[in-house]
MOPAC internal coordinates of N, CA, C and O (Angstrom, degrees):
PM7 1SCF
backbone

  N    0.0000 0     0.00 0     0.00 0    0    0    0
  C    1.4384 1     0.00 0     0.00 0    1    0    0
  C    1.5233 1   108.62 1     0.00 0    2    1    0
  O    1.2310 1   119.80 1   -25.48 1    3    2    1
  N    1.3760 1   117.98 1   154.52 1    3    2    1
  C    1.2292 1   124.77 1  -169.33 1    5    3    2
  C    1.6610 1   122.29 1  -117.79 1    6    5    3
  O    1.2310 1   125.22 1   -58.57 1    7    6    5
  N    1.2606 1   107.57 1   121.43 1    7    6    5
  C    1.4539 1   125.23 1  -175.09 1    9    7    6
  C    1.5177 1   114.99 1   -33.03 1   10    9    7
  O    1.2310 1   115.40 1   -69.18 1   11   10    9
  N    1.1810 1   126.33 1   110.82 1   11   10    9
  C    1.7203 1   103.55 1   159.53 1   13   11   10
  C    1.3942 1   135.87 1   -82.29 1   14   13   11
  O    1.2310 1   130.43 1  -144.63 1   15   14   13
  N    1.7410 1    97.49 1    35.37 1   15   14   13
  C    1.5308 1    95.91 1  -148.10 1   17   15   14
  C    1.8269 1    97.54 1   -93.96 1   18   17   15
  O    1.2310 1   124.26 1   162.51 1   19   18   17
  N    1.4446 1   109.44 1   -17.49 1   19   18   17
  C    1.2848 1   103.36 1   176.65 1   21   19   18
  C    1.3929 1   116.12 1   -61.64 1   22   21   19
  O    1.2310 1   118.23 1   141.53 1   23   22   21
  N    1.5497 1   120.98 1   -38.47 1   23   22   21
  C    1.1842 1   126.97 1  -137.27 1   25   23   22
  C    1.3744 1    91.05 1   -94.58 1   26   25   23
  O    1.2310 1   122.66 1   159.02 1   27   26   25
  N    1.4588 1   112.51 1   -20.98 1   27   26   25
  C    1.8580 1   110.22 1  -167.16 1   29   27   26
  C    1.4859 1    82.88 1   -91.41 1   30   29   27
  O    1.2310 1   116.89 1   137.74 1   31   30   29
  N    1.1200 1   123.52 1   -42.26 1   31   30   29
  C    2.0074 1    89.88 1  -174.83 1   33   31   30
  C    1.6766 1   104.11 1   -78.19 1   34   33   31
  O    1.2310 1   114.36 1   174.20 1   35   34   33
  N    1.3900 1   128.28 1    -5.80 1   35   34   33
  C    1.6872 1   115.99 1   178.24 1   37   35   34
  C    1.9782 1    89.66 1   -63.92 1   38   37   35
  O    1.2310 1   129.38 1   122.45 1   39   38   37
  N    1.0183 1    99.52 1   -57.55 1   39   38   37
  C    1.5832 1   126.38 1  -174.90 1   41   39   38
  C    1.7980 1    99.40 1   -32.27 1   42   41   39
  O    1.2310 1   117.32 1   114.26 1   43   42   41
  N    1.4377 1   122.71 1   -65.74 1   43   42   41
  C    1.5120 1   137.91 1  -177.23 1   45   43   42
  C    1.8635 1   100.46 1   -55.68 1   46   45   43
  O    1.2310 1   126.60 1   140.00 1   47   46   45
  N    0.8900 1   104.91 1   -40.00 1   47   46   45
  C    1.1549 1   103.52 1  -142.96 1   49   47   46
  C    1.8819 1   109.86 1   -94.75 1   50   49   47
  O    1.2310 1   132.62 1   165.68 1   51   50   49
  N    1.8733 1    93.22 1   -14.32 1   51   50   49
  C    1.5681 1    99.25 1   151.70 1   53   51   50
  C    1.0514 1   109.29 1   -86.35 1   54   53   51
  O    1.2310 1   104.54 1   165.06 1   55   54   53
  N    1.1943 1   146.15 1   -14.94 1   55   54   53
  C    1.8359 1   134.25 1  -147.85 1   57   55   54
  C    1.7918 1    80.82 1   -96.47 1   58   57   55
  O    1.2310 1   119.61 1   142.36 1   59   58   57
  N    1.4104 1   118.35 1   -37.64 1   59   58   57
  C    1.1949 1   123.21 1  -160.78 1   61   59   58
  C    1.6005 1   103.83 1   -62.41 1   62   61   59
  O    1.2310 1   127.90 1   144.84 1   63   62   61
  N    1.6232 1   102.39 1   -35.16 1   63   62   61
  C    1.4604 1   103.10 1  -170.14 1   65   63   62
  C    1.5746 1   109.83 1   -84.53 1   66   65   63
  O    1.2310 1   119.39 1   151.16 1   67   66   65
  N    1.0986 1   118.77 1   -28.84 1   67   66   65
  C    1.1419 1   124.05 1   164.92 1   69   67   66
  C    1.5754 1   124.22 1   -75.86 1   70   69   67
  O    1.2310 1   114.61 1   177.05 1   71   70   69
  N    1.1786 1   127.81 1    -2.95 1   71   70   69
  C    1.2753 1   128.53 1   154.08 1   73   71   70
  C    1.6076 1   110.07 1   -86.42 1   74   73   71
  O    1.2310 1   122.47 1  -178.37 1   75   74   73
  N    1.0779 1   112.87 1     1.63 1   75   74   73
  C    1.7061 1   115.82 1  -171.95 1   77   75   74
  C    1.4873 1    98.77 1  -106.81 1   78   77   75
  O    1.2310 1   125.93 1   162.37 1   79   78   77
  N    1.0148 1   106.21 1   -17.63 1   79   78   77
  C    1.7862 1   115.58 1  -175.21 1   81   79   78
  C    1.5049 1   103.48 1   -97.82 1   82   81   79
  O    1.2310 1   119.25 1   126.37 1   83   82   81
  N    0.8751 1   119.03 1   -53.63 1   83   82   81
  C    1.3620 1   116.07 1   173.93 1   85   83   82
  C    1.6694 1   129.63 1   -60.53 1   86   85   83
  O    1.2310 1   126.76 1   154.42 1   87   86   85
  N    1.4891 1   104.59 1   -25.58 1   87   86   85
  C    1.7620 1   111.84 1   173.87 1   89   87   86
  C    1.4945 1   100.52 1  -112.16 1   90   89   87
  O    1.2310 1   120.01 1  -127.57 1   91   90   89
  N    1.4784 1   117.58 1    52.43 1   91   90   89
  C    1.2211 1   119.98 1   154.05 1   93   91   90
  C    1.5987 1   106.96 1   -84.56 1   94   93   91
  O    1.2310 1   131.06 1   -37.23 1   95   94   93
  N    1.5934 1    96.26 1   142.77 1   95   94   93
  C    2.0269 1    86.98 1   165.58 1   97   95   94
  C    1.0945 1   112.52 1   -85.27 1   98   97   95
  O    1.2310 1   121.03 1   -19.93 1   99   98   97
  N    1.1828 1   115.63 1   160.07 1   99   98   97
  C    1.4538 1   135.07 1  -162.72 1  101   99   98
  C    1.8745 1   110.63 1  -148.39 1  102  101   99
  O    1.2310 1   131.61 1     3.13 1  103  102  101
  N    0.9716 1    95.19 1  -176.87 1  103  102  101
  C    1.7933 1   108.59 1  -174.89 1  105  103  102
  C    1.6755 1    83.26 1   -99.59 1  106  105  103
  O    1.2310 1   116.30 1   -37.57 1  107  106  105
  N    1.4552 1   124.63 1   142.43 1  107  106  105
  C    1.1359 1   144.35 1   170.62 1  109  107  106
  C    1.4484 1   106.90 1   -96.78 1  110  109  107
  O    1.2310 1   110.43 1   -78.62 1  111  110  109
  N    1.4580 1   135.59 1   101.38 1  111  110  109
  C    0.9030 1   150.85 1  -138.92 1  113  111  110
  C    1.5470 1   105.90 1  -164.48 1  114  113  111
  O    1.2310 1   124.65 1    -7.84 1  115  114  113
  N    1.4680 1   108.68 1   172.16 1  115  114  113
  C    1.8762 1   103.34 1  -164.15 1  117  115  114
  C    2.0146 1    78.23 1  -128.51 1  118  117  115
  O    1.2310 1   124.79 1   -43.31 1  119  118  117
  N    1.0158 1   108.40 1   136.69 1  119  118  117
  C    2.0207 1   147.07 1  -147.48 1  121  119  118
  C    2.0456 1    71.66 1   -59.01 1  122  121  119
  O    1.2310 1   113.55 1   142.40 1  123  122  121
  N    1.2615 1   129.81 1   -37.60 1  123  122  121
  C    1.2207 1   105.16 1  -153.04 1  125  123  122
  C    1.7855 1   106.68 1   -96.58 1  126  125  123
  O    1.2310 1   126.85 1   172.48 1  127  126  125
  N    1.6964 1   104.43 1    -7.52 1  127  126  125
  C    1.0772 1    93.52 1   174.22 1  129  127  126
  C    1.8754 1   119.08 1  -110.38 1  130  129  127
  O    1.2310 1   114.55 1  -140.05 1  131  130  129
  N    1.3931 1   127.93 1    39.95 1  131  130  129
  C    0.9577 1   158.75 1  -171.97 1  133  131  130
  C    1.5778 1    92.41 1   -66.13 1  134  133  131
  O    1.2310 1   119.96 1   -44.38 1  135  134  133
  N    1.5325 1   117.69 1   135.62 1  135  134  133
  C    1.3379 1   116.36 1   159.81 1  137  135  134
  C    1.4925 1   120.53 1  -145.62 1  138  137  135
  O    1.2310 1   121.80 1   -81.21 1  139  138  137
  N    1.4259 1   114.15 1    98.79 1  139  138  137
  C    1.2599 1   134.12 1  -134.31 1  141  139  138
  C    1.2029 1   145.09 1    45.21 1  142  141  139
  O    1.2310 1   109.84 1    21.44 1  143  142  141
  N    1.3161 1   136.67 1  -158.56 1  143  142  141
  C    1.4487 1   125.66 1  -178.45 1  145  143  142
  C    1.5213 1   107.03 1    89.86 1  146  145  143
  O    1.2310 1   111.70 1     2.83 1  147  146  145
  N    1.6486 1   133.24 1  -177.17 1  147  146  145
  C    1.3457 1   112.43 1   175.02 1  149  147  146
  C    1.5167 1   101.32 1   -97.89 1  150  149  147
  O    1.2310 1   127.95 1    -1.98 1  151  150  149
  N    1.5864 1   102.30 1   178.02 1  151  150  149
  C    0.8726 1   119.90 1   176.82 1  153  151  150
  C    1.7341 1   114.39 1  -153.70 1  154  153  151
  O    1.2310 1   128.83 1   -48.88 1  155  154  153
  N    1.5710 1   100.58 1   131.12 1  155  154  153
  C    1.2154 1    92.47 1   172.28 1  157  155  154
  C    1.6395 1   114.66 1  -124.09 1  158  157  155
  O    1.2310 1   125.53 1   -34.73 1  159  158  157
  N    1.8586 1   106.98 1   145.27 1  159  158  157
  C    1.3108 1    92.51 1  -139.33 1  161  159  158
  C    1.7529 1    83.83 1  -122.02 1  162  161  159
  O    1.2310 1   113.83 1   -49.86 1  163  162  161
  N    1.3242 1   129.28 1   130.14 1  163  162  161
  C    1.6048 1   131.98 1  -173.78 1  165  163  162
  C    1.3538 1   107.11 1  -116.06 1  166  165  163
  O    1.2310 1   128.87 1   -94.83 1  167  166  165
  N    1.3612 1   100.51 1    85.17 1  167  166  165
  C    1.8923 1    99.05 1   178.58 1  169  167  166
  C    1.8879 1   104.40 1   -59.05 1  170  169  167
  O    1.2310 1   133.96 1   -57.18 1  171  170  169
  N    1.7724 1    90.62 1   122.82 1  171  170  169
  C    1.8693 1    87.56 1   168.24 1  173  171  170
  C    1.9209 1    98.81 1  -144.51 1  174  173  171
  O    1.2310 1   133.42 1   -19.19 1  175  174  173
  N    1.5090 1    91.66 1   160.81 1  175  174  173
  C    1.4880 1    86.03 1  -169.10 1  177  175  174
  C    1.5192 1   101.39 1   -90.32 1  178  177  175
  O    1.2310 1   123.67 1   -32.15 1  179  178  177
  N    1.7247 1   110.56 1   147.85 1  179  178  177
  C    0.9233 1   132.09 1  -177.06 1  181  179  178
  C    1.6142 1   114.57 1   -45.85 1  182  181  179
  O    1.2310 1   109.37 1   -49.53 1  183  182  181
  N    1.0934 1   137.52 1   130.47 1  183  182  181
  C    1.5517 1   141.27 1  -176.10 1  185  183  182
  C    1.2963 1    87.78 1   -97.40 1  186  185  183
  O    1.2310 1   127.34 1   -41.85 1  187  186  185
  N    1.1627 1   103.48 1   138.15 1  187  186  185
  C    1.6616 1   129.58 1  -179.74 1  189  187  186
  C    1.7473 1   105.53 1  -147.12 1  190  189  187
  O    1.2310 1   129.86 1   -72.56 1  191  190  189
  N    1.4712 1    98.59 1   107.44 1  191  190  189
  C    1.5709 1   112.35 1   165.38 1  193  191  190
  C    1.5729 1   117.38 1   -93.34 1  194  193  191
  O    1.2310 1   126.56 1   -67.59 1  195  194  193
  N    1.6354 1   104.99 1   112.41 1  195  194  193
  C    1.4758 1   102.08 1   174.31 1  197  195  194
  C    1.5914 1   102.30 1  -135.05 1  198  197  195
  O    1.2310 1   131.81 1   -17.84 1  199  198  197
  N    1.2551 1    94.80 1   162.16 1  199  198  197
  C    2.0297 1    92.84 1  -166.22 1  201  199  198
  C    1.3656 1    86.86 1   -90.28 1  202  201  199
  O    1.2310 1   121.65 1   -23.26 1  203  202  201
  N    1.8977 1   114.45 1   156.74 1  203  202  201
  C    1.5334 1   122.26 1   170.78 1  205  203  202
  C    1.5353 1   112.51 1   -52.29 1  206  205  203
  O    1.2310 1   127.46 1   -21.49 1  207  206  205
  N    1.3922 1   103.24 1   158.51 1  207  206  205
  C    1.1418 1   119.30 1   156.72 1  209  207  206
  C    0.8982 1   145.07 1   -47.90 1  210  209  207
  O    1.2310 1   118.80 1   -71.34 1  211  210  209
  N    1.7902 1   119.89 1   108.66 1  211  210  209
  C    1.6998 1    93.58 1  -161.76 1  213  211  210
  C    1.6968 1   115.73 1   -68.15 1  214  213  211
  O    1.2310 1   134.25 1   -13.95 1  215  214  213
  N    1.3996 1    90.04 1   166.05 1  215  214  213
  C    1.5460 1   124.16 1  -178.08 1  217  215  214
  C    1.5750 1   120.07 1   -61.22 1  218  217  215
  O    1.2310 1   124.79 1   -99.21 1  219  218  217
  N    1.2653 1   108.40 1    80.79 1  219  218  217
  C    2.3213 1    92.93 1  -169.12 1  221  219  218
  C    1.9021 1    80.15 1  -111.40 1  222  221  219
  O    1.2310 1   146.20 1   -48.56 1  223  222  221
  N    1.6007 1    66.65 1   131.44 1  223  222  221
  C    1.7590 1    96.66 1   154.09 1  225  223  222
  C    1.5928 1   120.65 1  -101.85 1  226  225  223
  O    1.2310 1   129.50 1   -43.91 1  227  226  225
  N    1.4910 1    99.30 1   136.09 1  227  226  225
  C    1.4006 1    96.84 1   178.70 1  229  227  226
  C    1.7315 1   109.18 1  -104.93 1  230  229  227
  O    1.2310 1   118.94 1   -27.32 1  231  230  229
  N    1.4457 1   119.63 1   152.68 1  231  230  229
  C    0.8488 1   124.56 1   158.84 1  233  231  230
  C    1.7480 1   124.32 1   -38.92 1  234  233  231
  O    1.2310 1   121.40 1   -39.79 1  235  234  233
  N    1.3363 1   114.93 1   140.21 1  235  234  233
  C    1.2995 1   112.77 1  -170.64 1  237  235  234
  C    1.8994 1   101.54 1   -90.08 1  238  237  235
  O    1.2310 1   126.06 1   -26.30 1  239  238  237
  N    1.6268 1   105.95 1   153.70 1  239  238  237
  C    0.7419 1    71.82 1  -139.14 1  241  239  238
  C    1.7379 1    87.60 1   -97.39 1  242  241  239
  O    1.2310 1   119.08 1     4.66 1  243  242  241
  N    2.0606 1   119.36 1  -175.34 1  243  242  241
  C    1.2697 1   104.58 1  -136.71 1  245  243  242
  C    2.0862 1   109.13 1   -77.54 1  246  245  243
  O    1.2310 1   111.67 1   -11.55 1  247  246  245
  N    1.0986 1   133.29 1   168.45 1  247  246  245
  C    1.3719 1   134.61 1  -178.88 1  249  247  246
  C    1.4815 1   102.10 1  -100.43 1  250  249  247
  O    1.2310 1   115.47 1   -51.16 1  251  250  249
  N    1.3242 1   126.19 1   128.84 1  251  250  249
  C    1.4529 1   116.75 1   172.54 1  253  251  250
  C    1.5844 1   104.70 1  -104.92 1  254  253  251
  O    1.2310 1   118.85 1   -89.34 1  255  254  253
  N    1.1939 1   119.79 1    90.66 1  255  254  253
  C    1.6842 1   107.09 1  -178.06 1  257  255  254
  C    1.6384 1    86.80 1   -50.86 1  258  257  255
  O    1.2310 1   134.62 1   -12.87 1  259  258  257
  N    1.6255 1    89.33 1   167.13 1  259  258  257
  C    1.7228 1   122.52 1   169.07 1  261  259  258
  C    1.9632 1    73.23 1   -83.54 1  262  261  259
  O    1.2310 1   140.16 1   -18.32 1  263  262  261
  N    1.9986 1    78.49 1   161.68 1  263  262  261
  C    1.9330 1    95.91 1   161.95 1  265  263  262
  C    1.2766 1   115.76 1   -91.33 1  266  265  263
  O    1.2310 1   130.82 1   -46.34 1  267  266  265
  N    1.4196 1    96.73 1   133.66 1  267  266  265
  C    1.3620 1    93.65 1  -177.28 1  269  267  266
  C    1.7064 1   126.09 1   -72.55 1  270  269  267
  O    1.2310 1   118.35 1   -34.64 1  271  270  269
  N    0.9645 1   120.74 1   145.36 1  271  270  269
  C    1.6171 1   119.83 1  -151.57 1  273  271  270
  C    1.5325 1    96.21 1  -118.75 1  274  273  271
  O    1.2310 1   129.28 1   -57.24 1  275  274  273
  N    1.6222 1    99.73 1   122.76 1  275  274  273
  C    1.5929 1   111.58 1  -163.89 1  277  275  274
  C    1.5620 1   103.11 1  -106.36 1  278  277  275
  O    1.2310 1   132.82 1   -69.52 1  279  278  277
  N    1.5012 1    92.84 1   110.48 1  279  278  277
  C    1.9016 1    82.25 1  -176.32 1  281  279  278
  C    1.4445 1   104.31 1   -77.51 1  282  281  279
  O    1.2310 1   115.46 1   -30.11 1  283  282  281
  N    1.3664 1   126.22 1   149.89 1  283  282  281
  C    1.2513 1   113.62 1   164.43 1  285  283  282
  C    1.5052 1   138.44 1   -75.95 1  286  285  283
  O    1.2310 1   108.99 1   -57.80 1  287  286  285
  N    1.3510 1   138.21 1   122.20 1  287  286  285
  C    1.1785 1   126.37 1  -165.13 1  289  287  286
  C    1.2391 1   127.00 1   -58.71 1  290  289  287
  O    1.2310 1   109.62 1   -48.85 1  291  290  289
  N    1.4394 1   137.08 1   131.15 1  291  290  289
  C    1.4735 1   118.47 1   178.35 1  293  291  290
  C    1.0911 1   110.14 1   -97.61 1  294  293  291
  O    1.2310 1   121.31 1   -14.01 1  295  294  293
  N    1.2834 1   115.10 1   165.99 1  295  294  293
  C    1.6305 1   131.11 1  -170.85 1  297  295  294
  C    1.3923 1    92.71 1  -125.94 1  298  297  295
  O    1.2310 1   130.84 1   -36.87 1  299  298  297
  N    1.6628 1    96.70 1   143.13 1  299  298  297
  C    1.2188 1   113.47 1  -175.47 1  301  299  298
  C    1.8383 1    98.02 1  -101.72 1  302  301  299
  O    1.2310 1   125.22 1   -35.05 1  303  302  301
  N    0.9073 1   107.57 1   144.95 1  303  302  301
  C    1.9829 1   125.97 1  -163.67 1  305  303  302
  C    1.8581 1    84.28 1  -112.06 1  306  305  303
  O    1.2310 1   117.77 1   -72.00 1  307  306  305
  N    1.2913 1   121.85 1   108.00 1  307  306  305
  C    1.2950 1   117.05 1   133.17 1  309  307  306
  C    1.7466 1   131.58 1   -42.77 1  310  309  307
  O    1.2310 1   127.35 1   -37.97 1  311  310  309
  N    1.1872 1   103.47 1   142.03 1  311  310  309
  C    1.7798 1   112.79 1   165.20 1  313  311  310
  C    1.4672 1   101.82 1   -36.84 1  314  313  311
  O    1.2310 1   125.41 1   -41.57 1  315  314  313
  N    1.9596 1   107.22 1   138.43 1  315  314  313
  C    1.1004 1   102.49 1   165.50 1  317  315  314
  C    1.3139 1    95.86 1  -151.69 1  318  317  315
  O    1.2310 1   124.97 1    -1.29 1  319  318  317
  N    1.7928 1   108.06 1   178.71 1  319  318  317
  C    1.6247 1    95.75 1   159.40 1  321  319  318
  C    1.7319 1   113.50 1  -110.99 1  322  321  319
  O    1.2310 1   121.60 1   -16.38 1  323  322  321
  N    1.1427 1   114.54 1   163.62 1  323  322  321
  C    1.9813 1    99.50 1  -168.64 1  325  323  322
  C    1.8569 1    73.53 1  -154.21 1  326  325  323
  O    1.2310 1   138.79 1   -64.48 1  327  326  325
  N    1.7119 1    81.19 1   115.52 1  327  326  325
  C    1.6405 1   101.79 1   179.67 1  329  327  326
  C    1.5632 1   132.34 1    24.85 1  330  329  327
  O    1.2310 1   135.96 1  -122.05 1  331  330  329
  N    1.2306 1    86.71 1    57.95 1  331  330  329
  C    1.6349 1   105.52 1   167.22 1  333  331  330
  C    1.6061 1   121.08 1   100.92 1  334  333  331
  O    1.2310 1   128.60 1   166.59 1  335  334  333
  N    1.9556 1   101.03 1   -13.41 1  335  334  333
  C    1.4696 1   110.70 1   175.51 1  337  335  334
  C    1.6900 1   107.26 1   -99.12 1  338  337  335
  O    1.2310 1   119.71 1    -3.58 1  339  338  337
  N    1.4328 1   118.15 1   176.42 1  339  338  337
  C    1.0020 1   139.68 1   170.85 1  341  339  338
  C    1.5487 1   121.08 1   -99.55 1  342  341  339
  O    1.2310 1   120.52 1   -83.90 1  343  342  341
  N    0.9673 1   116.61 1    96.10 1  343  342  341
  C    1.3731 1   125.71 1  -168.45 1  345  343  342
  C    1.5871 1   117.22 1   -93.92 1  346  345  343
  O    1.2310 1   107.39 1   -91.87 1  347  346  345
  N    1.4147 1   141.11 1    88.13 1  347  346  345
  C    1.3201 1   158.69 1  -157.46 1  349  347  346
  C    1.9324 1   107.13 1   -52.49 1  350  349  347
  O    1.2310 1   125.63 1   -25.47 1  351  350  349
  N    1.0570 1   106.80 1   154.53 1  351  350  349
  C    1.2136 1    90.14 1  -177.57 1  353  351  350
  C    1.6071 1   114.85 1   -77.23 1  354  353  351
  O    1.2310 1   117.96 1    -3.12 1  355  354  353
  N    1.2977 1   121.50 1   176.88 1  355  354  353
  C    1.8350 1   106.69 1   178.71 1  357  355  354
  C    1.3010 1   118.13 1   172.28 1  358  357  355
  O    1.2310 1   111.21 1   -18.16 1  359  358  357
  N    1.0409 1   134.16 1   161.84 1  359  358  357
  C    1.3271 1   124.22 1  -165.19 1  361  359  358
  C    1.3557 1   116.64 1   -86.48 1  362  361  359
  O    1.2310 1   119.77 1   -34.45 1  363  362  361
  N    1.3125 1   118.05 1   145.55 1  363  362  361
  C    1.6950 1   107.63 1  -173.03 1  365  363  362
  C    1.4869 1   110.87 1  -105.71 1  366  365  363
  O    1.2310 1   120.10 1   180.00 1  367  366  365

């Protein structure tokens, strides 16, 4: 079986160099006005916080009922007599 002991000090011994690189002093300066030296540059997209959209309700929109269509009721006429005839019963 094989040691990991090389690989954890290859491992120490960049982090080491890179902590030595990173707490170098430097000119305190804003990333865009930099003039030489390295630079490392991480394109990311801009985060933009905006609250939703408000909420509009629209009116619904209008219903045209049809007219309503009133049949007329018929009445039923009992048998009668009407001046001397006999008149059957029937709907009026």
């Amino acid at each position: 079986m094989r040691s990991s002991k090389p690989l954890g000090t290859l491992v120490a011994v960049l982090a080491l160099i890179a902590v030595g690189v990173c707490a170098m002093p430097g000119r305190a300066q804003a990333y865009w006005a930099w003039r030489g030296g390295y630079r490392v540059w991480i394109p990311a997209p801009a985060v933009v916080y905006a609250p939703p959209p408000p909420v509009v309700y629209y009116a619904p929109r209008p219903y045209y009922a049809p007219p309503v269509v009133v049949v007329p009721r018929r009445i039923w006429v009992p048998a009668h007599w009407r001046g001397g005839y006999w008149v059957p019963g029937h709907w009026a």
